[in-house]
PyMOL Python script that loads the backbone (N, CA, C, O; Angstrom):
from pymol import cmd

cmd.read_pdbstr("""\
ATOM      1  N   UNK A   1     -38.911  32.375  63.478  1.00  0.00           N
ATOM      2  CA  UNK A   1     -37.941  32.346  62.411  1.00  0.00           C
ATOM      3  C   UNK A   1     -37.841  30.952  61.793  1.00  0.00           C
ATOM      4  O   UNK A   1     -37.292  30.618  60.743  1.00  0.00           O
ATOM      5  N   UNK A   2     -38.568  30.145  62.786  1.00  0.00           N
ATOM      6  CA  UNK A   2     -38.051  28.768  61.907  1.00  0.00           C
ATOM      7  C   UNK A   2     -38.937  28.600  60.755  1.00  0.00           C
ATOM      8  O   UNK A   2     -38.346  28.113  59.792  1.00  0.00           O
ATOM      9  N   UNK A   3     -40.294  28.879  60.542  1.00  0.00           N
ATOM     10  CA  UNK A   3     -40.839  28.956  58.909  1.00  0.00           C
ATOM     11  C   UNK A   3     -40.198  29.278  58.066  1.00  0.00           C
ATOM     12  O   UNK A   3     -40.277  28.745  56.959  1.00  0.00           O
ATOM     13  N   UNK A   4     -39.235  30.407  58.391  1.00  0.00           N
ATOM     14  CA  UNK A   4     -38.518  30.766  57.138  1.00  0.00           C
ATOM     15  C   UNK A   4     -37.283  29.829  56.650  1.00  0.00           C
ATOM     16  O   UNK A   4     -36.729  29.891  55.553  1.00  0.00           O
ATOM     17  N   UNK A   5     -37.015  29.045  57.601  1.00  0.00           N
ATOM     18  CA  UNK A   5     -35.988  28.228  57.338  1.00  0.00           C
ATOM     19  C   UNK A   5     -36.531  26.991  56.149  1.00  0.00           C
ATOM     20  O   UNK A   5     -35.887  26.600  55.176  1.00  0.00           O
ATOM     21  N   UNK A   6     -38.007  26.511  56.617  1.00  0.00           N
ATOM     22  CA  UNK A   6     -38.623  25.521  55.519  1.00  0.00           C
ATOM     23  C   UNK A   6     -39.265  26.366  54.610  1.00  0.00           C
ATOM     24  O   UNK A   6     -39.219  25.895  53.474  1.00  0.00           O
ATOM     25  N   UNK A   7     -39.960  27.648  54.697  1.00  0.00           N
ATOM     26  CA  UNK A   7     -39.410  28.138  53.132  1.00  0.00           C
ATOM     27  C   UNK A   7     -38.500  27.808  52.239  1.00  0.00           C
ATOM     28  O   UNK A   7     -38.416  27.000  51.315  1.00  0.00           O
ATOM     29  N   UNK A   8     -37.931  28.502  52.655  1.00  0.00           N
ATOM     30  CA  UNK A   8     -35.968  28.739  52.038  1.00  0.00           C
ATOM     31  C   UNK A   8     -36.176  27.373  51.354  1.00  0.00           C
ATOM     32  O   UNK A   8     -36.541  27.155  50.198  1.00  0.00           O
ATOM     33  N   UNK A   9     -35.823  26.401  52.451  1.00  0.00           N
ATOM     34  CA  UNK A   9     -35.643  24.992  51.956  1.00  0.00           C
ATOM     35  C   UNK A   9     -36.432  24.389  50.946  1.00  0.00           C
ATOM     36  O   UNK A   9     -36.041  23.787  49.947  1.00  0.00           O
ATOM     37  N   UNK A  10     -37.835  24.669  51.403  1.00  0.00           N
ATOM     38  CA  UNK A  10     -38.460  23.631  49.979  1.00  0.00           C
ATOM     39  C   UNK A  10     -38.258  24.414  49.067  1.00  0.00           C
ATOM     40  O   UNK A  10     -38.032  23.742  48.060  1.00  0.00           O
ATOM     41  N   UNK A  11     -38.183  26.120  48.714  1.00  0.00           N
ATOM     42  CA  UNK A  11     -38.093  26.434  47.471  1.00  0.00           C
ATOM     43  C   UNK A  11     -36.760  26.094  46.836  1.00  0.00           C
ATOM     44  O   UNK A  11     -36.823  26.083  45.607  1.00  0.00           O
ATOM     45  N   UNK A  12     -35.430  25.782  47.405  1.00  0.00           N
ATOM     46  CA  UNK A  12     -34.258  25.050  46.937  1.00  0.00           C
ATOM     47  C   UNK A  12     -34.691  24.069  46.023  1.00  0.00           C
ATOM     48  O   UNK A  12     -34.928  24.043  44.816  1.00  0.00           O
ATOM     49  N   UNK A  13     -34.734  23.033  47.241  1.00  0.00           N
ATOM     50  CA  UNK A  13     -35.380  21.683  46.486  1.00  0.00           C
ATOM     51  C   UNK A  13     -36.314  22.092  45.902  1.00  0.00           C
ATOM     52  O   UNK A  13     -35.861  22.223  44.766  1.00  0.00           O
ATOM     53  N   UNK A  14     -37.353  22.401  45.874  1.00  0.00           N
ATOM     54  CA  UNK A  14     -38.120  22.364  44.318  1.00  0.00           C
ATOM     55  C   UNK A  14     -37.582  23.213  43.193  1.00  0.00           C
ATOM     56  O   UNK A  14     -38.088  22.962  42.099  1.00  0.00           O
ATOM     57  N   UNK A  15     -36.581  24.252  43.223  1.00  0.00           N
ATOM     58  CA  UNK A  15     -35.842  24.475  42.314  1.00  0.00           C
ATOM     59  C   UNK A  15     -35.135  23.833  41.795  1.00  0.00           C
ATOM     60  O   UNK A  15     -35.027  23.849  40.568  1.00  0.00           O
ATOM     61  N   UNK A  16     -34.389  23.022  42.622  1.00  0.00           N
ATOM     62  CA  UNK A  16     -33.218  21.666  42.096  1.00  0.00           C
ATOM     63  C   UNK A  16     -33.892  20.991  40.944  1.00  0.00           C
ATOM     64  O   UNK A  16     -33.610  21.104  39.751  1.00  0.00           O
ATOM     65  N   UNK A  17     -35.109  20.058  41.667  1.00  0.00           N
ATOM     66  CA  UNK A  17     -35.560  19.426  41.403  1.00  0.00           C
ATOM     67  C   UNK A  17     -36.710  19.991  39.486  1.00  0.00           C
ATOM     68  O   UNK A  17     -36.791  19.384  38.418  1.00  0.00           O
ATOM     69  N   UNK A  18     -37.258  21.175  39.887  1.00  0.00           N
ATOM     70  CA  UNK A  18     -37.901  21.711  38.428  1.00  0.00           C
ATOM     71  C   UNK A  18     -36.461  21.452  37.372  1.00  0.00           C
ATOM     72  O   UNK A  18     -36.475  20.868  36.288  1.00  0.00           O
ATOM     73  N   UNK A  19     -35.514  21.944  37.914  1.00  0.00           N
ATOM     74  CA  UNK A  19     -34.108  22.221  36.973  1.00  0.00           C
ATOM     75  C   UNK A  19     -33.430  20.817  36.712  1.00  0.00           C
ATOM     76  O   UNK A  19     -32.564  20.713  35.844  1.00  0.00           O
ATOM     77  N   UNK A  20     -33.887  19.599  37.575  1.00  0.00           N
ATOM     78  CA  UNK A  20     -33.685  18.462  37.044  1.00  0.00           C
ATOM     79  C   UNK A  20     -34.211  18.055  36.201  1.00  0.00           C
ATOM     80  O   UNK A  20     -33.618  17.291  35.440  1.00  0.00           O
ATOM     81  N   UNK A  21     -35.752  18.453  35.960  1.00  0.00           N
ATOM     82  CA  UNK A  21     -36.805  17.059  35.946  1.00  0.00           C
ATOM     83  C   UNK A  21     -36.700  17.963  33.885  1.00  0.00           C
ATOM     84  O   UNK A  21     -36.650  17.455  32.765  1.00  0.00           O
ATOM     85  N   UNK A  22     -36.711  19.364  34.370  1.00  0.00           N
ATOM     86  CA  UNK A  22     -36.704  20.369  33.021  1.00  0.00           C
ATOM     87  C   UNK A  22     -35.495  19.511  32.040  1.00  0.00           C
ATOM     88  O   UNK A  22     -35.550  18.957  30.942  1.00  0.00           O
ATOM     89  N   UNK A  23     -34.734  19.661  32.748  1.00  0.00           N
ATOM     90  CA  UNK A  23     -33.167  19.725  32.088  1.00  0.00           C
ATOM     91  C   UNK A  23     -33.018  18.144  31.501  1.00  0.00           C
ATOM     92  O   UNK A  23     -32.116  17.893  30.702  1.00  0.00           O
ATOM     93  N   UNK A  24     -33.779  17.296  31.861  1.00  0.00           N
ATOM     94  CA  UNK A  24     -33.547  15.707  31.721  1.00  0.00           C
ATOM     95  C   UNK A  24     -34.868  15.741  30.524  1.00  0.00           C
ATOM     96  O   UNK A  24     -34.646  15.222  29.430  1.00  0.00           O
ATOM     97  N   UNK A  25     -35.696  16.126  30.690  1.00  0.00           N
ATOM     98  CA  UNK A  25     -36.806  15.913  29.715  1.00  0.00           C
ATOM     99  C   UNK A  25     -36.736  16.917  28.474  1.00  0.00           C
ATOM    100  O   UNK A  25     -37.209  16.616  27.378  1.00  0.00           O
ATOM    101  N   UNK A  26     -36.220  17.917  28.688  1.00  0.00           N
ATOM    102  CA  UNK A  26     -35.705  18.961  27.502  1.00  0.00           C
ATOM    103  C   UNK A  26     -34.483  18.242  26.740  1.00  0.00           C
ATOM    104  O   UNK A  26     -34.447  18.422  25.523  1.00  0.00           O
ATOM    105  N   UNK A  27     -33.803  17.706  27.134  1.00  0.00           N
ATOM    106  CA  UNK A  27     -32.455  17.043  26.182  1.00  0.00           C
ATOM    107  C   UNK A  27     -33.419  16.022  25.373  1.00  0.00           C
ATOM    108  O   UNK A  27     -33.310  16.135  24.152  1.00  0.00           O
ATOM    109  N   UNK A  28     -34.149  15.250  25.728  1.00  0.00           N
ATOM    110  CA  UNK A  28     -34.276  13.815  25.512  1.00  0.00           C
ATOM    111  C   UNK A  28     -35.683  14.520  24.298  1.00  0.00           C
ATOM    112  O   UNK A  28     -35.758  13.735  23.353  1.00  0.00           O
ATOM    113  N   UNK A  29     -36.536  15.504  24.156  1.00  0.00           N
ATOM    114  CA  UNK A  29     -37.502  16.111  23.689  1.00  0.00           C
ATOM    115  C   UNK A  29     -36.323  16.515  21.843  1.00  0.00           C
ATOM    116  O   UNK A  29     -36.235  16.038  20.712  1.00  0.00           O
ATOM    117  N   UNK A  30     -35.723  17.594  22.616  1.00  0.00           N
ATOM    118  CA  UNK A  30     -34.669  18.150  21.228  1.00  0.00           C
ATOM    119  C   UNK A  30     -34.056  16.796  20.562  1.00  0.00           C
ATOM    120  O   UNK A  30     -34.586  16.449  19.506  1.00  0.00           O
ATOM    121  N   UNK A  31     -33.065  16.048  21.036  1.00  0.00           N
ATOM    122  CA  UNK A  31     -32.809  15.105  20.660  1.00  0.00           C
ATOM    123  C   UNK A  31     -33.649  14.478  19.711  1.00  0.00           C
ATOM    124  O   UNK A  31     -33.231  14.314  18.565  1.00  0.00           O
ATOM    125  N   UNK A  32     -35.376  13.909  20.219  1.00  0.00           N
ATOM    126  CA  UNK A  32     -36.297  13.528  19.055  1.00  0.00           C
ATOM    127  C   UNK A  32     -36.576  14.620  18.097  1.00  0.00           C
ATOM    128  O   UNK A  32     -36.731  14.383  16.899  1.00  0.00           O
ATOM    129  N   UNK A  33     -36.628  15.555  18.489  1.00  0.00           N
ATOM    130  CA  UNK A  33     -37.283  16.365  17.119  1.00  0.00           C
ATOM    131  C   UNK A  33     -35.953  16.900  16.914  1.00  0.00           C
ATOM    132  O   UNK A  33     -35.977  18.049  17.355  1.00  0.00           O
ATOM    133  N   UNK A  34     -34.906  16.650  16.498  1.00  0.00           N
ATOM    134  CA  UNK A  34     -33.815  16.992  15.411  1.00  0.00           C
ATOM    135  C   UNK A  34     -33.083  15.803  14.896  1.00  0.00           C
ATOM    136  O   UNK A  34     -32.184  15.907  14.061  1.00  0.00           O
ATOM    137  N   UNK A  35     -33.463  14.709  15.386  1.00  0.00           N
ATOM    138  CA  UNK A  35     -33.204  13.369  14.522  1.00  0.00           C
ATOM    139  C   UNK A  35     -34.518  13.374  13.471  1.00  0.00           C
ATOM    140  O   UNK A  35     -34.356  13.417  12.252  1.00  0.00           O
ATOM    141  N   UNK A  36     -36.329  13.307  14.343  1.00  0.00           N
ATOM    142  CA  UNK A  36     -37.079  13.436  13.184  1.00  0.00           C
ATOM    143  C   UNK A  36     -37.044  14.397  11.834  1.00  0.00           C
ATOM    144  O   UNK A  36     -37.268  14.075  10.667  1.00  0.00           O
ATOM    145  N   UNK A  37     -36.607  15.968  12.509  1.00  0.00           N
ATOM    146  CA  UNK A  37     -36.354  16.799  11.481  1.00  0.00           C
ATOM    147  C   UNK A  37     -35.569  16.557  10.014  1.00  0.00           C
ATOM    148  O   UNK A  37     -35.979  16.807   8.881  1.00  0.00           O
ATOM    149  N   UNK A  38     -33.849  15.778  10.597  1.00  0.00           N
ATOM    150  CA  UNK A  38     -33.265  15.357   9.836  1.00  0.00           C
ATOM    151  C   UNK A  38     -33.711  14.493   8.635  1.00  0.00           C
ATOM    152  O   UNK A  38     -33.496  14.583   7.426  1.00  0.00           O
ATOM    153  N   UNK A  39     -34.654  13.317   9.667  1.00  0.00           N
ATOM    154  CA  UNK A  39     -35.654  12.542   8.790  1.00  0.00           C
ATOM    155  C   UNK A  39     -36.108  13.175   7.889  1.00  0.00           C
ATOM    156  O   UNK A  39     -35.823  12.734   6.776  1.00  0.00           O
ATOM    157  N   UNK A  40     -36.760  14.120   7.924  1.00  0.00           N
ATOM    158  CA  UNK A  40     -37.823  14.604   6.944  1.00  0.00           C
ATOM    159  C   UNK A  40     -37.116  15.204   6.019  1.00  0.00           C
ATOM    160  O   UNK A  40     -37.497  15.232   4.849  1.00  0.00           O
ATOM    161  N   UNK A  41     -35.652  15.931   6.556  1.00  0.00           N
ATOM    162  CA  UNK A  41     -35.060  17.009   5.254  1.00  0.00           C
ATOM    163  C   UNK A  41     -34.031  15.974   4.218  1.00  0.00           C
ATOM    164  O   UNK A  41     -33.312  16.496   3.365  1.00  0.00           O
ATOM    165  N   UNK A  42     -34.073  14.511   4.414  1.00  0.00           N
ATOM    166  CA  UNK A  42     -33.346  13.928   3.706  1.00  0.00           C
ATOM    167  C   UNK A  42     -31.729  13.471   3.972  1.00  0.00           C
ATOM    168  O   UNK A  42     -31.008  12.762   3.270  1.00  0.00           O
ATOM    169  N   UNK A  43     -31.414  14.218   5.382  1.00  0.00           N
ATOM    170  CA  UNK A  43     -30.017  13.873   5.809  1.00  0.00           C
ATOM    171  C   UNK A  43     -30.125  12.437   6.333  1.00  0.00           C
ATOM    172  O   UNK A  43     -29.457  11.642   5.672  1.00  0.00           O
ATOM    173  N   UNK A  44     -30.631  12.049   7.095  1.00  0.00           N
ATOM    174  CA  UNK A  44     -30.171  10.823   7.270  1.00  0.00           C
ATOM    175  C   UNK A  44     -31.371   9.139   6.439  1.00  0.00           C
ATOM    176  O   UNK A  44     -32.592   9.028   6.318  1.00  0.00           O
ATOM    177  N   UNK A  45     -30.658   8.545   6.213  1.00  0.00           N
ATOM    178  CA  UNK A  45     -31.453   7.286   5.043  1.00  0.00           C
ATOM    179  C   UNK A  45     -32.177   6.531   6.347  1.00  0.00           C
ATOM    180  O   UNK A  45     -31.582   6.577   7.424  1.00  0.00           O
ATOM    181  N   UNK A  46     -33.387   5.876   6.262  1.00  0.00           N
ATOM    182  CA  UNK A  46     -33.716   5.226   7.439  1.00  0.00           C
ATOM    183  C   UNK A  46     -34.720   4.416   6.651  1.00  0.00           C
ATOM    184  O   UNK A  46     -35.166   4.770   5.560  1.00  0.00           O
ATOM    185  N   UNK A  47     -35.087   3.145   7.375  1.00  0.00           N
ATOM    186  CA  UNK A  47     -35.702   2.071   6.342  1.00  0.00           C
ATOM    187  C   UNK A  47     -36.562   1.733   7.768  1.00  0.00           C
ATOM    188  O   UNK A  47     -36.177   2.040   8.896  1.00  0.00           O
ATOM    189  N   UNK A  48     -37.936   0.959   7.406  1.00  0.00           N
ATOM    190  CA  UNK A  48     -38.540   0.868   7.996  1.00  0.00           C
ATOM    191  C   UNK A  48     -38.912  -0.590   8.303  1.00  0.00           C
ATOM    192  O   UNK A  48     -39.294  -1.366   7.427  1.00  0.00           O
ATOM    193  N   UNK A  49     -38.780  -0.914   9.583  1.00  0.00           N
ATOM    194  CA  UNK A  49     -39.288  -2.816   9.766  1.00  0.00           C
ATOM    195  C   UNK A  49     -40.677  -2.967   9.409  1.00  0.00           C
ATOM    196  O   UNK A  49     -41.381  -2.054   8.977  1.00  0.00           O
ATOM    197  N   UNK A  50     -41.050  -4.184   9.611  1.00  0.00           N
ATOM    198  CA  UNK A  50     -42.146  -4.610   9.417  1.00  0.00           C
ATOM    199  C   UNK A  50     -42.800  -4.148  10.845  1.00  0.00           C
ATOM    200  O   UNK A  50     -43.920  -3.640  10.802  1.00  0.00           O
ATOM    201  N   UNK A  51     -42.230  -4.283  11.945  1.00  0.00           N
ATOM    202  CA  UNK A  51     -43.167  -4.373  13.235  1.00  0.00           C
ATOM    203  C   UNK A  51     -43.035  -2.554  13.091  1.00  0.00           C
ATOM    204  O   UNK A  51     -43.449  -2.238  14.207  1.00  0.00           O
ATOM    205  N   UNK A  52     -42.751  -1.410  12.474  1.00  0.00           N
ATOM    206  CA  UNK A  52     -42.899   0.008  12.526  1.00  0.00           C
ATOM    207  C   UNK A  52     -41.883   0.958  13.226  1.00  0.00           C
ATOM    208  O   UNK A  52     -42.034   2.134  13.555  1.00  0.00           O
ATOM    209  N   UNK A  53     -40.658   0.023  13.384  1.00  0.00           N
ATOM    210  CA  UNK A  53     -39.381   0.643  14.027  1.00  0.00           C
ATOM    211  C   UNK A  53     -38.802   1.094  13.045  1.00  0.00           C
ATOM    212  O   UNK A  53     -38.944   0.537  11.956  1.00  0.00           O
ATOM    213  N   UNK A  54     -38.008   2.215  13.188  1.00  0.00           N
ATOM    214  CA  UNK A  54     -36.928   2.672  11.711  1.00  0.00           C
ATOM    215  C   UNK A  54     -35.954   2.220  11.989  1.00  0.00           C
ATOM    216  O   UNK A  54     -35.772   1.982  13.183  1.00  0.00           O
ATOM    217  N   UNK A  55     -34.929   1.910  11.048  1.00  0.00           N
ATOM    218  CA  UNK A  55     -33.706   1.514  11.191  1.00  0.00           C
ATOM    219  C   UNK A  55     -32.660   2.606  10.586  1.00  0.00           C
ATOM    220  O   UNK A  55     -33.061   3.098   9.532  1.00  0.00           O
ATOM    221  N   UNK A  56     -31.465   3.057  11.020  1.00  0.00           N
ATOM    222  CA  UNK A  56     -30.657   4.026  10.073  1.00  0.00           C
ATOM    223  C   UNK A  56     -30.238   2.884   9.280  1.00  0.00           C
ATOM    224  O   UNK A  56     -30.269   1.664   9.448  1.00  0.00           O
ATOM    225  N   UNK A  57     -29.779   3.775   8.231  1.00  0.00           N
ATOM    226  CA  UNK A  57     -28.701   3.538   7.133  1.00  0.00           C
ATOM    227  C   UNK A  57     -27.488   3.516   7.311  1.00  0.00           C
ATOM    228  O   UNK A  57     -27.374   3.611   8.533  1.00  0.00           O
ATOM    229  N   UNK A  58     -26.377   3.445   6.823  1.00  0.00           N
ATOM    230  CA  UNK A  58     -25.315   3.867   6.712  1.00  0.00           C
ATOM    231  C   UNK A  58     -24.976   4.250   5.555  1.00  0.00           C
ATOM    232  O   UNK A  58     -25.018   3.258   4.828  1.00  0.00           O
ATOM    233  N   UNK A  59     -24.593   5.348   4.856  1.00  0.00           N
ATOM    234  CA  UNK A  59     -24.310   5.777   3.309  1.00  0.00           C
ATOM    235  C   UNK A  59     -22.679   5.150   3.228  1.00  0.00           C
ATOM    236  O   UNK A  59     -21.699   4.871   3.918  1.00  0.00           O
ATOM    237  N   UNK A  60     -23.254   5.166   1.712  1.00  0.00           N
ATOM    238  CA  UNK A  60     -22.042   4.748   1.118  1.00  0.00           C
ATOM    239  C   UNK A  60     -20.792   5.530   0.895  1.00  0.00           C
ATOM    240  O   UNK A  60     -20.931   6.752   0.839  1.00  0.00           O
ATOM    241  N   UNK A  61     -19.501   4.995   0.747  1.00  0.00           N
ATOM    242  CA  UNK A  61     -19.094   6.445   0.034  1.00  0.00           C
ATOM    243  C   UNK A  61     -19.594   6.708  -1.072  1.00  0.00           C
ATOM    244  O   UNK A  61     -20.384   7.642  -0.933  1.00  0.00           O
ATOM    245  N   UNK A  62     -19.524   6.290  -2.309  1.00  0.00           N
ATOM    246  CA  UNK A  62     -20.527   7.189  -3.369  1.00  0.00           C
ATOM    247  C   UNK A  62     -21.617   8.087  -2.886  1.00  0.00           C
ATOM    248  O   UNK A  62     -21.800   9.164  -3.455  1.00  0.00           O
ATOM    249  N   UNK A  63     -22.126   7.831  -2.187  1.00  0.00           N
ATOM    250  CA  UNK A  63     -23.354   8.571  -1.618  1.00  0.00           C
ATOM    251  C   UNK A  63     -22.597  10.060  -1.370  1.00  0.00           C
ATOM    252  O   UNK A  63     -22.519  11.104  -2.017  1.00  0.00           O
ATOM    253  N   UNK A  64     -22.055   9.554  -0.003  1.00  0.00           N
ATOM    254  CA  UNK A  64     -21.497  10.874   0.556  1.00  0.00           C
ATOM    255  C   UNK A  64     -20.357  11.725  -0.643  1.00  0.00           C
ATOM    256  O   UNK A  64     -20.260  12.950  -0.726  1.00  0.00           O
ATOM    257  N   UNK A  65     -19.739  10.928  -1.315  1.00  0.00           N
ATOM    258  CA  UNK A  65     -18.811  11.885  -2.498  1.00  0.00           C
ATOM    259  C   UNK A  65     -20.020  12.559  -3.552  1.00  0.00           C
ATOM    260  O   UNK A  65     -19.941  13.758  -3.820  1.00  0.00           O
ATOM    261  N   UNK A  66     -21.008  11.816  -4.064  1.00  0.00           N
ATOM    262  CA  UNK A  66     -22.120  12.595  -4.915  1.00  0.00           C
ATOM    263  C   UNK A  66     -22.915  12.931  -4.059  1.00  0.00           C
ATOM    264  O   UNK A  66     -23.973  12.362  -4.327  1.00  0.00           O
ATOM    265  N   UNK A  67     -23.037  13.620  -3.045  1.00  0.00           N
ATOM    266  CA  UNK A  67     -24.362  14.484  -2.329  1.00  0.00           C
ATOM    267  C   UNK A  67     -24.264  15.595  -2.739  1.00  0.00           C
ATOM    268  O   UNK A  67     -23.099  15.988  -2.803  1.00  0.00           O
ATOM    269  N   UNK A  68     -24.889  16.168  -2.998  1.00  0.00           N
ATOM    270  CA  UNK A  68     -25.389  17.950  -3.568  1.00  0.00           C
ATOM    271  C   UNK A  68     -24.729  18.763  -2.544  1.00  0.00           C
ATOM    272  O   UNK A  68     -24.939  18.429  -1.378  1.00  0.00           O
ATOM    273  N   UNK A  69     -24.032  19.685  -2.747  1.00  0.00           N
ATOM    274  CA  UNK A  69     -23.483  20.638  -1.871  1.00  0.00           C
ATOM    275  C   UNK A  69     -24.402  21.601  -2.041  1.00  0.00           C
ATOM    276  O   UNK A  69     -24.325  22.323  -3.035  1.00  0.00           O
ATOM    277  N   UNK A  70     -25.710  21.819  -0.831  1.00  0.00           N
ATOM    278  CA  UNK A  70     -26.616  22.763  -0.742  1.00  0.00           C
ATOM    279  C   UNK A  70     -26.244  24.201   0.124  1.00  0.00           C
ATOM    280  O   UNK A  70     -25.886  23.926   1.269  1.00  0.00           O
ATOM    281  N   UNK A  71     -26.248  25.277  -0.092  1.00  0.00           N
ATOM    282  CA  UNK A  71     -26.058  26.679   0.468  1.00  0.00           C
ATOM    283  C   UNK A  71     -27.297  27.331   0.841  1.00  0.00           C
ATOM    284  O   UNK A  71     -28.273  27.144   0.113  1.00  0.00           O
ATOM    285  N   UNK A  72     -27.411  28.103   1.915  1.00  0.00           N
ATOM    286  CA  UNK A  72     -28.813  28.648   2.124  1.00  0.00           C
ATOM    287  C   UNK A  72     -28.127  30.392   1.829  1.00  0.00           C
ATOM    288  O   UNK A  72     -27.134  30.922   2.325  1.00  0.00           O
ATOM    289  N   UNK A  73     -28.931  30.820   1.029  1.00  0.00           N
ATOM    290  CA  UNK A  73     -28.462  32.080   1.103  1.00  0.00           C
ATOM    291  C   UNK A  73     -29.803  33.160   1.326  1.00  0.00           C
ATOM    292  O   UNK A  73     -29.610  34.372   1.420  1.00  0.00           O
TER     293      UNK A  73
END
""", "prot")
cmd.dss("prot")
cmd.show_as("cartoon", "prot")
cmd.util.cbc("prot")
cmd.orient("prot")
């Protein structure tokens, strides 16, 4: 009976652990591709250094009072 006990066990821990390693690298994945997305659809202003880092913007209010009120229908 005792095999089944280190069964049991490593499949825990390697469940823990898949559901860590998933769950830490899936946030940090979405996070980049819905800031880049934003990039591309025009929501957020971003300027670019010389060494190839982006920098945000901050809008103005004019900006934000004249932005296009877009609807998807």
């Amino acid at each position: 009976m005792e095999p089944l006990y280190w069964y049991v066990g490593a499949y825990i821990v390697g469940t823990v652990m898949g559901f860590w390693f998933g769950r830490h690298n899936g946030i940090s994945l979405g996070i980049l591709t819905e800031v880049d997305k934003l990039i591309e659809d025009g929501y957020i202003k971003t300027r670019t250094q010389p060494n190839g880092d982006l920098d945000l913007i901050k809008l103005t209010l004019e900006e934000k009072i004249d932005a296009p009120e877009t609807t998807d229908s």
